[in-house]
N, C-alpha and C positions, 0 to 999 in steps of 0.2 A: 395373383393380384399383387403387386408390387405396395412397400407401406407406402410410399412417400410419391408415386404417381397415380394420378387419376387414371379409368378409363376414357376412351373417346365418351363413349354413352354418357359417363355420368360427369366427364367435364367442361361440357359441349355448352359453350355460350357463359363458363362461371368465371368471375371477376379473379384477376391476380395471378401470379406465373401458374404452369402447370408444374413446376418440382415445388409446388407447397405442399405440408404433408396432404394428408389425406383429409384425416378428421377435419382440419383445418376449411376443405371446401366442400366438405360436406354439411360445415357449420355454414358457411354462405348459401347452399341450396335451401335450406333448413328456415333462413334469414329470408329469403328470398318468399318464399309460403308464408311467411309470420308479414310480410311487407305486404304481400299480394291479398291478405286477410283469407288467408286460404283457411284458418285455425284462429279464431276472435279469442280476445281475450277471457278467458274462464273456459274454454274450451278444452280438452283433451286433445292432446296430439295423438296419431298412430304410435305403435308401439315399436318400443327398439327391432325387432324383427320383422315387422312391416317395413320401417324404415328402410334396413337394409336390404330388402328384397326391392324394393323401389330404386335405391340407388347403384343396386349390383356391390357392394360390400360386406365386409363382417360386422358382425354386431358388435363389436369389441370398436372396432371405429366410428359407429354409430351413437353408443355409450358415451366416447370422449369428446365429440363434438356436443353430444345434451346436454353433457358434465359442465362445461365449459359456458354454453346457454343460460344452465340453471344458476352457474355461481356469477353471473353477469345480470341474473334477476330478471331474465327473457323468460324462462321458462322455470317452474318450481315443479319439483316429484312429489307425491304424495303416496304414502306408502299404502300400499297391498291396489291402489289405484290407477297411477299412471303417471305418466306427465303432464302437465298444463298450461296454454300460455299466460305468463302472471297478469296478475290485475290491479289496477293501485287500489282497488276493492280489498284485496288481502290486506289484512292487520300486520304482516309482518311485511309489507309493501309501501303501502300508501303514506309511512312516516321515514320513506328512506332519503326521501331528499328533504328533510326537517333535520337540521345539524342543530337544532338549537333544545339546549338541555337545561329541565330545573336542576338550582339548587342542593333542594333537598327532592331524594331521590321518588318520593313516597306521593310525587305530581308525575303526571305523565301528559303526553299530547291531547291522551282521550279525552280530556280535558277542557281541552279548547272551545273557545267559541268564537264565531266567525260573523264579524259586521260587516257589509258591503255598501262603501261609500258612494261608487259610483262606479256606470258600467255604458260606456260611449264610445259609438263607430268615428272615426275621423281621419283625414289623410295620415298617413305615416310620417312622423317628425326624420328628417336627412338621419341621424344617429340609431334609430330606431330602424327605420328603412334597410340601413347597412347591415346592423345586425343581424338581421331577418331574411337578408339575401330578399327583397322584394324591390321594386323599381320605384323612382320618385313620382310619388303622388298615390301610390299604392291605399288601399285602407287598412285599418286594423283595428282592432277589438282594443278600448285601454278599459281595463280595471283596477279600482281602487280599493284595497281591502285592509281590515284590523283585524289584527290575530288576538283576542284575549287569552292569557291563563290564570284561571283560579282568580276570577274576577278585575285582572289588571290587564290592559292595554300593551304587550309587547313587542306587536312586529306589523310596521307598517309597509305594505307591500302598492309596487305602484307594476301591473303587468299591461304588456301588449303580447297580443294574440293576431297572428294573419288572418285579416278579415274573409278572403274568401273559405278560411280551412271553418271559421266557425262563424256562420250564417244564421240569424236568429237567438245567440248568446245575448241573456238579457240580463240585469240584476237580480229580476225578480227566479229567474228559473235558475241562477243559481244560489241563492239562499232558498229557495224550495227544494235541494236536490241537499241528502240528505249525509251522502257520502264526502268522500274526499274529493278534492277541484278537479285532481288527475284524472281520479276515475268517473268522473261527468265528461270530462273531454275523450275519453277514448269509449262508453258506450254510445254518447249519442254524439259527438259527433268525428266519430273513428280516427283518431290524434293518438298516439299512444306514446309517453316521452320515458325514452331506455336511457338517456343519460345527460349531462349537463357539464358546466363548466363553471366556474364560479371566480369570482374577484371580490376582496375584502380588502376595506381598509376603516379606517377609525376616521367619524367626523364631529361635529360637534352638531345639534338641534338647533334647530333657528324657528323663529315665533310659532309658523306656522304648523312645524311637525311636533315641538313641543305639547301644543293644545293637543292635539291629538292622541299622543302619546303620555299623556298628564306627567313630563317631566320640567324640570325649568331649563326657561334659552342656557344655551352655553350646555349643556348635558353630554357627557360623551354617549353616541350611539356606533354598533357596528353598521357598517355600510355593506349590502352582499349584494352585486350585481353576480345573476344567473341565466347564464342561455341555455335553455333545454334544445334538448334533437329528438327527433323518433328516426325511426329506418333510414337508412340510406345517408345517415350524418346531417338529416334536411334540416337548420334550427325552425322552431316552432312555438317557441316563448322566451321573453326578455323581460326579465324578471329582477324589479329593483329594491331590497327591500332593506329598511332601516328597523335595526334590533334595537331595545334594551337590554342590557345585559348585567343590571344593578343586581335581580333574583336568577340570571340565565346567564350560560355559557356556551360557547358554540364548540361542539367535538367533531372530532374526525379521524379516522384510521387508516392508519398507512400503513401499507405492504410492499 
């Protein structure tokens, strides 16, 4: 078995030249079962030696494509356990696309509390539409939501969701849903979002986001537009949210 080509068997029908390494498409087959919901989220995958008997490779190739999985937050290992596919359920998940950090160190997310202003089916605005890759006139989910920490008001979020992916999304079910927003959309209604994009810029509060946010007009906030994707680079959320950042800072790491 050659490192850097696939078999016929096992690269029959997979996305991207055939001199990509190996492990490389054996991560897309891999990707392909996690799309197909072959393995839901909190689920155990087969083990590296099943894998590789399914795909006709070594385990060693197998290993590097999970590897790679697992530090992309597709899949997490759990020792003397297995592998699994992640869940924004997981505590060390569910607050990865939260860049916004107290202060003082001794606040954390868990923290938080969640008000839901509003939660309405309506055509899809042309900028919205685009976003979302959906055609004009399309529906979508808009929600309005206040993020509190440690009793103050700091992130006002305005999202749209593709109406036909979440059918029956109501206010009420989700301030009765008890976990994080992500992981309500990928149990009940199989959305699962592996990564995003983000744009920030600095604006100033205007009357209306003001009250809401109990700062005064003119207030600098950050501005974070975010489009989320699941599988297949499909976007799946547009996500527009105005921070304070008077007790909060927004971090990020780069590699």
């Amino acid at each position: 078995m050659s490192d850097t080509l696939m078999s016929a068997d096992v690269g029959a029908g997979a996305a991207g030249p055939s001199f990509s390494p190996l492990y490389q498409q054996i991560k897309v087959l891999i990707l392909r079962s996690l799309q197909a919901g072959e393995w839901r989220p909190g689920e155990a995958i087969p083990s590296e030696l099943e894998l590789a008997a399914r795909f006709k490779v070594s385990q060693g190739t197998v290993r590097k494509a999970v590897d790679e999985l697992a530090a992309e937050n597709l899949l997490m290992r759990r020792q003397g356990k297995g592998t699994f596919v992640a869940t924004h359920a997981e505590e060390q998940v569910q607050f990865r696309f939260l860049r916004l950090a107290p202060d003082h160190p001794d606040q954390s997310p868990d923290a938080s509390r969640r008000e839901f202003l509003d939660c309405r089916r309506l055509r899809a605005p042309a900028d919205v539409a685009r976003a979302l890759q959906l055609k004009s006139g399309d529906m979508v989910v808009e929600v309005r939501r206040v993020l509190h920490f440690a009793g103050q008001p700091v992130v006002l979020d305005d999202i749209w969701l593709p109406g036909h992916l979440f059918k029956g999304l109501t206010a009420d079910r989700l301030s009765q849903y008890q976990g994080p927003m992500y992981g309500l959309f990928e149990s009940e209604f199989g959305v699962r979002m592996i990564r995003a994009e983000e744009k920030i810029r600095a604006v100033l509060a205007d009357a209306a986001v003001a009250s809401v946010l109990q700062v005064e007009v003119g207030s600098p906030l950050l501005s974070v537009e975010r489009l989320s994707f699941t599988y297949g680079d499909q976007p799946v959320e547009l996500r527009r949210g105005l921070y304070r950042t008077d007790r909060h800072y927004y971090r990020n790491e780069l590699s």
